[in-house]
C-alpha positions in Angstrom: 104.4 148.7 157.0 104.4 144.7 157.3 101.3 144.8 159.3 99.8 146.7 156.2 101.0 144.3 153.7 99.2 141.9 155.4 96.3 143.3 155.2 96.8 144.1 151.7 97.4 140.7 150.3 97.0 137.9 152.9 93.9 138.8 154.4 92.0 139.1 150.7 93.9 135.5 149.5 92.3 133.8 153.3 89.0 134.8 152.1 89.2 134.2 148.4 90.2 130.4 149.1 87.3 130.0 151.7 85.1 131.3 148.6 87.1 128.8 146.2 86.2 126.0 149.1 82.7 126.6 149.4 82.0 126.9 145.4 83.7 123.4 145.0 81.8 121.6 147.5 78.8 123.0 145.5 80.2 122.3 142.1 81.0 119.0 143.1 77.7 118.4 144.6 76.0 119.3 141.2 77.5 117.8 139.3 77.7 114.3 140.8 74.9 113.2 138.2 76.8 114.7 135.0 80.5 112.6 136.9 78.7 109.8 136.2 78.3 109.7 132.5 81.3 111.2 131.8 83.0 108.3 134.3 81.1 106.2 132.2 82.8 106.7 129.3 86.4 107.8 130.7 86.4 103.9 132.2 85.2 101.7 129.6 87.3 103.6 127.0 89.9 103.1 129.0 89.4 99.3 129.7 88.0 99.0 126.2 91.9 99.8 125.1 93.4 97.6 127.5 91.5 94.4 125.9 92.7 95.7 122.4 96.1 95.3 123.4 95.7 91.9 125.1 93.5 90.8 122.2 96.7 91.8 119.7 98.8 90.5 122.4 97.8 87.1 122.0 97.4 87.5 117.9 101.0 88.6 117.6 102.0 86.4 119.8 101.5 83.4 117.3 102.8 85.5 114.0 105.8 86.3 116.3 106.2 82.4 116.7 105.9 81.2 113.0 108.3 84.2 111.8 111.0 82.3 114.3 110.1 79.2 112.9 109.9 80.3 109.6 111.2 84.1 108.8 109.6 85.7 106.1 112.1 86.6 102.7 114.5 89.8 103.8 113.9 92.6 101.5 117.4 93.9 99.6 118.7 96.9 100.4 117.2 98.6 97.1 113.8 97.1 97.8 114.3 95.4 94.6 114.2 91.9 94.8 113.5 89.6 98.1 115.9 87.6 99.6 114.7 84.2 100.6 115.9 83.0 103.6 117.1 78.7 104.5 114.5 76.5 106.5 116.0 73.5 107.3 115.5 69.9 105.8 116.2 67.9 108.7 113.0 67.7 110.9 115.9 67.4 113.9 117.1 71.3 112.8 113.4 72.1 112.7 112.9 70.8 115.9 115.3 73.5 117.1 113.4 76.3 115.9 110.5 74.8 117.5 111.8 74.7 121.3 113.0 77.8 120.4 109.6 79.3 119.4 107.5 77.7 122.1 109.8 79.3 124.6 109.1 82.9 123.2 104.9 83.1 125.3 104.8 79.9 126.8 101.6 81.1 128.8 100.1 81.6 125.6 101.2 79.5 122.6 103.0 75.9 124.1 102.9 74.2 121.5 104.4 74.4 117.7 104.5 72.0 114.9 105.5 71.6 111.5 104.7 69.3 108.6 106.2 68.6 105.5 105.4 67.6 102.3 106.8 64.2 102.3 104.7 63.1 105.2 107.3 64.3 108.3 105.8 65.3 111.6 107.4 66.8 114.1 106.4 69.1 116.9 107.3 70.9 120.5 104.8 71.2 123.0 105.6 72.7 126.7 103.6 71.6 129.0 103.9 74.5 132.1 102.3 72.6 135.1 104.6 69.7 135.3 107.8 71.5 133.2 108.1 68.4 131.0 108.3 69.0 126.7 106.7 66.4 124.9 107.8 65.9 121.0 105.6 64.4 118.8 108.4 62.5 115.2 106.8 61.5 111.9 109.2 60.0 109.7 108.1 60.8 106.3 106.5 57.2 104.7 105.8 56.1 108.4 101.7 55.5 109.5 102.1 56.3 112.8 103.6 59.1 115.1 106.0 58.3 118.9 106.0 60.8 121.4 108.8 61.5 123.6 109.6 63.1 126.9 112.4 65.3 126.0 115.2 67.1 128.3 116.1 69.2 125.0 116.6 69.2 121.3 117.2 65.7 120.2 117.0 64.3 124.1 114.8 61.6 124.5 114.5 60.7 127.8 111.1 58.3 127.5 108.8 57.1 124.5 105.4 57.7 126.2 103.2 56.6 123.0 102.6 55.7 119.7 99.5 56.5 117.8 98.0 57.3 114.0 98.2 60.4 112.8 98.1 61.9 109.5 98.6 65.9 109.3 98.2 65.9 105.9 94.9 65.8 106.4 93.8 68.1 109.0 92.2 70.9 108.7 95.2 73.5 109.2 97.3 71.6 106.8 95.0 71.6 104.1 93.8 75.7 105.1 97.6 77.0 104.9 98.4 74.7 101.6 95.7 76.9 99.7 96.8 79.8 101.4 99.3 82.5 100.3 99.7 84.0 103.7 99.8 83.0 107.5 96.1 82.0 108.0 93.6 81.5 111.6 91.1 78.5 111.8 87.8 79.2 113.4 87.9 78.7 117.1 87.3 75.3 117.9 87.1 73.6 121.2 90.2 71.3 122.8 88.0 68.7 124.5 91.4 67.5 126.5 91.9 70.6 128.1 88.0 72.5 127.7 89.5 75.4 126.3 88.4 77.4 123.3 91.6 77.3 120.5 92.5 78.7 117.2 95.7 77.7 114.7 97.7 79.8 113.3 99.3 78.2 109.9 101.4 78.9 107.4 103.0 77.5 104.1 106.5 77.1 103.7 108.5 77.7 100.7 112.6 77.7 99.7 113.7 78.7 96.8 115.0 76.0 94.6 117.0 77.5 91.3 114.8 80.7 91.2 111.2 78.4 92.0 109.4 78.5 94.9 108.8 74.9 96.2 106.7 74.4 98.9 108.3 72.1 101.8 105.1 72.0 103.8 103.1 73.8 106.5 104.2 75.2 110.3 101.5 76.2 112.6 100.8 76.9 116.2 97.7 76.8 118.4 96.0 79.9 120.1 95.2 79.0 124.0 92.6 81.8 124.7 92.4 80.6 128.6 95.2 83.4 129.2 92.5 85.9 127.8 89.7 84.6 129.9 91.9 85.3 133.0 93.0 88.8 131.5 89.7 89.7 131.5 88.6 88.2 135.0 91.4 90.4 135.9 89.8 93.9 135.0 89.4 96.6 137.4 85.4 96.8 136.3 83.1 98.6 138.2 81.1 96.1 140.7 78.2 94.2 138.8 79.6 94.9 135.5 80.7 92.0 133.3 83.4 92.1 130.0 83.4 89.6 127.3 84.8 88.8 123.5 82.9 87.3 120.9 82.4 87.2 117.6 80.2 88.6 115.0 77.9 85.9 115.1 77.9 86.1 118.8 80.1 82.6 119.8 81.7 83.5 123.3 85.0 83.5 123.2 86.0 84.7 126.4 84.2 86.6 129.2 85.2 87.9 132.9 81.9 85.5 134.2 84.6 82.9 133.0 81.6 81.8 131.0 82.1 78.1 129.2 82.8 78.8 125.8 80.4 75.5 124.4 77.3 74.1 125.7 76.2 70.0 125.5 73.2 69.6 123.4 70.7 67.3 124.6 71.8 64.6 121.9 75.4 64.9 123.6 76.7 66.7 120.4 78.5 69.9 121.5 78.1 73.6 119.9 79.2 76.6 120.4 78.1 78.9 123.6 76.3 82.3 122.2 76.9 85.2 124.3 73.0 85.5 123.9 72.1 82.6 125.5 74.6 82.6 128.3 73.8 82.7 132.2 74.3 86.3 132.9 71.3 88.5 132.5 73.6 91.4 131.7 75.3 89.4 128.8 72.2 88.5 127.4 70.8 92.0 127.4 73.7 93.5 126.1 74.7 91.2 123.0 70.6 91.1 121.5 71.8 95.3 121.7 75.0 94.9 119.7 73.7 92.9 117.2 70.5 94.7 116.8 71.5 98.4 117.5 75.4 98.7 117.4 77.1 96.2 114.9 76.7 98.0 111.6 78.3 101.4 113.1 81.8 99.4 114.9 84.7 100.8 113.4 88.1 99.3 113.9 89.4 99.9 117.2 87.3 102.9 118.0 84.9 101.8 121.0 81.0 102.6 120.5 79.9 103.9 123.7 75.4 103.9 124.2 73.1 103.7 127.1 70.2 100.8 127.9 67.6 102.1 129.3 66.3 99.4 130.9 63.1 99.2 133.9 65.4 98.1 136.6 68.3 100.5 135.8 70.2 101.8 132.8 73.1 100.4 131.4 76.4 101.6 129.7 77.3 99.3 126.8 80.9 99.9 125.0 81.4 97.9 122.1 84.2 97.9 120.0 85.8 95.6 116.7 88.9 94.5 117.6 92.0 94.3 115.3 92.9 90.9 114.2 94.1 88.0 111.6 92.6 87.6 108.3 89.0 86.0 108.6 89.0 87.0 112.8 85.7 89.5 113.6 85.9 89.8 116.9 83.6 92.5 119.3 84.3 93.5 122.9 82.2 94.4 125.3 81.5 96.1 127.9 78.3 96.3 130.5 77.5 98.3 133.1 75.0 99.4 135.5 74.5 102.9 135.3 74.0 102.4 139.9 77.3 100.8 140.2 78.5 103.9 138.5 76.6 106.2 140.2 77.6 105.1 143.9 81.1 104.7 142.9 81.2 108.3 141.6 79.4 109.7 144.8 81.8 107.7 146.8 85.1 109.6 144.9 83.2 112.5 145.0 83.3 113.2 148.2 86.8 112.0 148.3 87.5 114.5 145.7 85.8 116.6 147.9 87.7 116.3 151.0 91.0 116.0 149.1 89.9 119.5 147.4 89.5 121.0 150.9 92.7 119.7 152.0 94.5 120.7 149.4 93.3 124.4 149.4 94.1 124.6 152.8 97.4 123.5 152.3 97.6 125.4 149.7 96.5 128.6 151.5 99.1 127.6 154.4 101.8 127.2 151.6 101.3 130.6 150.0 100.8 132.2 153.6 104.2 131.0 154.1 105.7 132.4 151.3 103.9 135.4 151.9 105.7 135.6 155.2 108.8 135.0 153.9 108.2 137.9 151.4 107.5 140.4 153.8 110.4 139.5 155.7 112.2 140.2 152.3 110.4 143.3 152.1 111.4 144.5 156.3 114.7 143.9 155.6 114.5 146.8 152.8 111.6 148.7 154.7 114.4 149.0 157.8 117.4 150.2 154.3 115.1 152.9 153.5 114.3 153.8 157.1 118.2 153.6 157.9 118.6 156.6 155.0 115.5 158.7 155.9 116.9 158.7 159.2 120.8 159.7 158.0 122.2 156.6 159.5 124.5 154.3 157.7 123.2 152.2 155.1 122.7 148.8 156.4 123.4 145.7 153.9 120.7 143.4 152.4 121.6 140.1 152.1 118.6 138.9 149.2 119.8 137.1 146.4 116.3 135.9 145.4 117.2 136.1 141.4 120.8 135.7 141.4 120.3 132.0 143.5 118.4 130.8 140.8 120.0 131.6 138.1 122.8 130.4 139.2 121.0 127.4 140.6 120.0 126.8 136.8 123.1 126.9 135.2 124.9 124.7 137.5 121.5 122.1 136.6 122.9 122.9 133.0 126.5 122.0 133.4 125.5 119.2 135.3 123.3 117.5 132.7 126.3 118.2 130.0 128.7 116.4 132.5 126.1 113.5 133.4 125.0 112.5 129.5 128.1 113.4 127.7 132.3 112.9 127.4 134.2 115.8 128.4 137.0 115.0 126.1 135.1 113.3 123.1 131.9 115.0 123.0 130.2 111.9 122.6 127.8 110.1 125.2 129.8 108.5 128.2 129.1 105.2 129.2 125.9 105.2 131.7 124.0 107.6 128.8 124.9 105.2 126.3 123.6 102.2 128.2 120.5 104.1 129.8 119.9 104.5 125.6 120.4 101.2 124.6 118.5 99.6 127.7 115.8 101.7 126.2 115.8 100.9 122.5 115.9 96.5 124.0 112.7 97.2 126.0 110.8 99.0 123.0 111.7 96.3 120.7 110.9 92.7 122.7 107.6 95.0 124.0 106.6 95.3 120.9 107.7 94.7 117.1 110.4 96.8 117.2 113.7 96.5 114.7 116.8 94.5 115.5 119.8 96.7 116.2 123.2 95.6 116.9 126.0 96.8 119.3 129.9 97.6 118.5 132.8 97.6 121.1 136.1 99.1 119.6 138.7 99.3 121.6 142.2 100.8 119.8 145.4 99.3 119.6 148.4 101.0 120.2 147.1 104.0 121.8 149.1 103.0 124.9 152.3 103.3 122.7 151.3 106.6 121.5 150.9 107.9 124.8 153.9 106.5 125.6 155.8 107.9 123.0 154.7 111.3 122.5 152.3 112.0 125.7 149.1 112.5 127.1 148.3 115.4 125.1 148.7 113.6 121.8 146.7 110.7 123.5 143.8 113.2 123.8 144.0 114.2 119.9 143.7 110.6 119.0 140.3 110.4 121.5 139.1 113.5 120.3 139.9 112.6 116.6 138.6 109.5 116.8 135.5 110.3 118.3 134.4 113.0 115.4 135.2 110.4 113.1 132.9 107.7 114.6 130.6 110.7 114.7 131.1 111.2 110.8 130.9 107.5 110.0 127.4 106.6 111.9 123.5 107.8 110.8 121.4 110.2 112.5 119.4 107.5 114.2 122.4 105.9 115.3 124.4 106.2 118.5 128.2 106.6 119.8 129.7 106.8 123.1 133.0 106.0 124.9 133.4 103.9 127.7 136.3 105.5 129.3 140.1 104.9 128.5 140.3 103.3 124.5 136.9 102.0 124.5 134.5 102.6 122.4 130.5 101.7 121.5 128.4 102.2 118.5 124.4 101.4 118.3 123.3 101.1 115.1 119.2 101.0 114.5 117.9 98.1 112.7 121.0 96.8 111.3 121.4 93.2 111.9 122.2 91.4 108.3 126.0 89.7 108.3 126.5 91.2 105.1 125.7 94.9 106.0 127.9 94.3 109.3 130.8 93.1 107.6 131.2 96.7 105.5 130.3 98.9 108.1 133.4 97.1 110.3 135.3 97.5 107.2 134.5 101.0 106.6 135.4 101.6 110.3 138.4 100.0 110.1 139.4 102.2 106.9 138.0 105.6 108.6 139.3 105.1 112.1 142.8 103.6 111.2 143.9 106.6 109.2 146.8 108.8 110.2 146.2 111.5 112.8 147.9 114.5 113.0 149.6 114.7 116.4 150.9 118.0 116.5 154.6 119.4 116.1 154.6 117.6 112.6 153.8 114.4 113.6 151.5 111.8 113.0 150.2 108.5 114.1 147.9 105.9 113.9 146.0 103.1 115.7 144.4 99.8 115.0 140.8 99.3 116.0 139.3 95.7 117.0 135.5 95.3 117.0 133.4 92.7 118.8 129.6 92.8 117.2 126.4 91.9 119.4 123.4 91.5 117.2 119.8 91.9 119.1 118.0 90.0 119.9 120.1 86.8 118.4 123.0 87.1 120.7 120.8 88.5 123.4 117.8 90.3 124.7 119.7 91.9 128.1 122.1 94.6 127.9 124.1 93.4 129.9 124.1 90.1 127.9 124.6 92.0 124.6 127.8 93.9 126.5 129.3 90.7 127.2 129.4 89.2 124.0 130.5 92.5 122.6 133.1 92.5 124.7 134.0 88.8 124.3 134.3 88.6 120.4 136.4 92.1 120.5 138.6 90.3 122.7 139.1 87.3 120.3 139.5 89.6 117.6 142.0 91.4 119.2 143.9 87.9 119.4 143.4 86.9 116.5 145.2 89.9 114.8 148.0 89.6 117.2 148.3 86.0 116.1 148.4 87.2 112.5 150.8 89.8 112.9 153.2 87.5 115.3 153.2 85.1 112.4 154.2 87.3 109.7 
């Protein structure tokens, strides 16, 4: 009967994967042409998403940087009014902000500044190769500007110069004063460092007895070497080139590493148009988004088309990047239609011979299991024999179905044990951190919310335990646990960290105000009686220790610490006070 069931089933699969072998090959070698379009697209749509996100990489970067400096007005609760936040008056407090800024994508924006109205100067500039900070004071009144060599804020270590310098009247200054809004400058060249540059600038206002008075203008500058090294960086196809420019064609950065100006002949310097540069390929492919492909960009969608050109067609994605207010900035992508070609012959045949391979293995695997079946199906083949033939029935041991049944309800029970408190309910400690380690990463990644972190940790619960056992202990877990349950949002989060710990996540909560009545209303929820059983009741005390992100920290592990440190000192502190009275 086995020898039958081979026939039956294993012989027919053999030959139906040889079939499904030999119909690939040919498959694959017909349609190596179509692979090659279709590649085409699949790899600059794909690498024409990665330079968005480096483009808005570097963009947010520098908003990120003047929010620090200089944080927009907080919203009320009710949406009904704004509330304006306090920018400091000493240019030694702003200097703070500053270090504290420049630190945030050194790579990218090093250097930070502010001006005020009354003439004051001061900025923060890091310079990476060497590690040293140089800070640049303006006392308002004063012609002239020192720079130091600085250890930290307000440590001077040298004076390295002196010179005139006025930022009332450059450009940015002048740009952001007339402006409502954070604004770009046009990129302009840094002859020091032969680097293309923007500013980022923005006016500054406090709110003096219900009047907005402006206290002068913060800005940073826009390094877009970082970009020119993302894109040299690019996985693109051999022969290929990518580039950024602008609408009117100025290179901004390229893969070539193109230089971003060009000397004129009366030594005055200009702008280097992605037209005109060295690479035939660039050339070719900038005259065809201006004259072919500009007026149909839409934001952030690339425009895929093919050159035909004598020597061999090329693949052109073009896309409008998002940006500031007055950036128009195109990508693009070109590439020969050959280096394509070879590259997809060369992975089709890998495909090829990892398509064989894996239908052979795949045909051993299933001839395996087969096997294993039939010896499932002997086993009762030699039952029913053993009855036809009026001997005793002989056991089979198959538990095919009931294994994995089983097998799936233990995966079940262990999930609940692995994510969740037995006692409580809610999520033990490694679920709770695994979440919060998760909500950190998508927030400093990107512009995600603030949250902050609560530790409680009861008082007194020993004494109750003491007093009227480990059962009542458990009510007062279990009690308090639905309560914190009861007392937090939906997008919120609560776990217990073993013993009379607790931890509450709260999403985008970070305000001192809002924090102080949600410990209160905690303190009023959690420190009601609880009914112990047997007519009796009890209560504890909670203390809390409160870790806002990212202020106190952009770790977990940081964020646990100081948690844990201020509900420490709050738990002292209400010793104190109760020792005294």
């Amino acid at each position: 009967m086995s020898k039958s069931l081979q026939r039956i089933f294993i012989l027919p699969f053999i030959v139906l994967m040889l079939v499904l072998a030999v119909m690939t090959a040919w498959v694959v070698h017909r349609s190596t042409e179509n692979l090659s379009d279709a590649a085409a697209q699949k790899i600059l749509t794909s690498l024409s998403a990665r330079i968005q996100g480096e483009v808005e990489r570097h963009l947010s970067s520098a908003e990120v940087i003047l929010s620090a400096i200089a944080p927009d007005p907080v919203a009320s609760a009710d949406k009904q009014f704004s509330l304006p936040l306090n920018f400091p008056k000493e240019l030694g407090q702003v200097e703070e902000r500053l270090w504290i800024a420049t630190g945030l994508f050194p790579d990218i924006n090093n250097l930070a500044y502010f001006a005020a109205e009354d003439g004051g100067f001061v900025s923060v500039k890091r310079l990476l190769l060497d590690a040293r900070v140089e800070v640049r004071y303006r006392q308002p009144g004063s012609k002239t500007s020192d720079v130091y060599s600085m250890s930290g804020p307000q440590q001077r270590l040298a004076l390295l110069r002196s010179d005139q310098f006025d930022p009332q009247q450059r450009p940015w200054y002048k740009n952001a004063m007339a402006q409502t809004r954070p604004s770009w400058s046009p990129v302009y060249i840094d002859f020091t460092k032969k680097e293309p540059l923007l500013t980022l600038s923005k006016k500054v206002t406090v709110d003096q007895n219900n009047h907005q008075q402006v206290v002068g203008v913060v800005a940073t500058d826009l390094s877009l070497k970082q970009l020119t090294s993302f894109l040299e960086s690019l996985p693109i196809p051999k022969g290929g080139i990518a580039y950024v420019m602008e609408a009117s064609e100025e290179l901004i950065a390229s893969s070539l590493n193109e230089i971003a100006y060009v000397r004129n002949a009366d030594s005055t310097i200009k702008r280097q148009l992605a037209s005109e540069g060295s690479s035939a390929l660039m050339h070719l492919s900038a005259l065809h988004v201006r004259q072919t492909m500009l007026s149909q960009l839409r934001l952030a969608q690339p425009l895929l088309q093919k050159i035909e050109n004598e020597n061999d067609d090329v693949h052109i994605a073009a896309t409008l990047l998002k940006g500031g207010d007055g950036l128009h900035w195109i990508s693009v992508l070109a590439v020969p239609r050959s280096a394509l070609s070879s590259e997809v012959e060369s992975i089709s045949k890998n495909s090829l011979m990892l398509g064989l391979v894996s239908i052979f293995g795949v045909l051993l695997i299933a001839y395996l299991l087969l096997a294993r079946s039939m010896r499932d199906l002997r086993k009762l083949s030699e039952a029913a024999q053993s009855i036809g033939s009026g001997l005793p029935f002989k056991r089979v041991d198959i538990h095919r179905n009931d294994e994995i049944g089983v097998l799936a309800q233990s995966f079940q029970n262990m999930e609940q044990n692995l994510h969740f408190d037995t006692l409580t309910k809610l999520l033990n400690r490694e679920a709770f951190i695994s979440q919060l380690t998760f909500r950190s990463r998508r927030a400093t990644d990107g512009v995600g919310l603030p949250f902050t972190l609560l530790f409680i940790d009861l008082d007194s619960f020993k004494e109750i335990n003491d007093t009227y056992g480990h059962e009542a202990g458990d009510k007062v877990l279990i009690e308090i646990g639905k309560r914190l349950l009861s007392s937090i949002r939906k997008e919120d989060a609560a776990g217990r960290f073993g013993g009379d710990e607790f931890a509450v996540y709260l999403h985008g909560v970070a305000d001192a105000s809002i924090l102080e009545q949600i410990s209160s209303k905690l303190h009023k929820t959690l420190e009601m009686p609880i009914d112990l059983g047997n007519d009796k009741r009890g209560a504890v005390g909670i203390s809390i220790g409160i870790a806002v992100y990212p202020a106190d920290g952009q770790a977990v592990d940081e964020l646990l610490r100081v948690a844990d440190m201020r509900m420490f000192e709050g738990k002292r502190r209400r010793k104190a006070e109760r020792d005294a009275h």
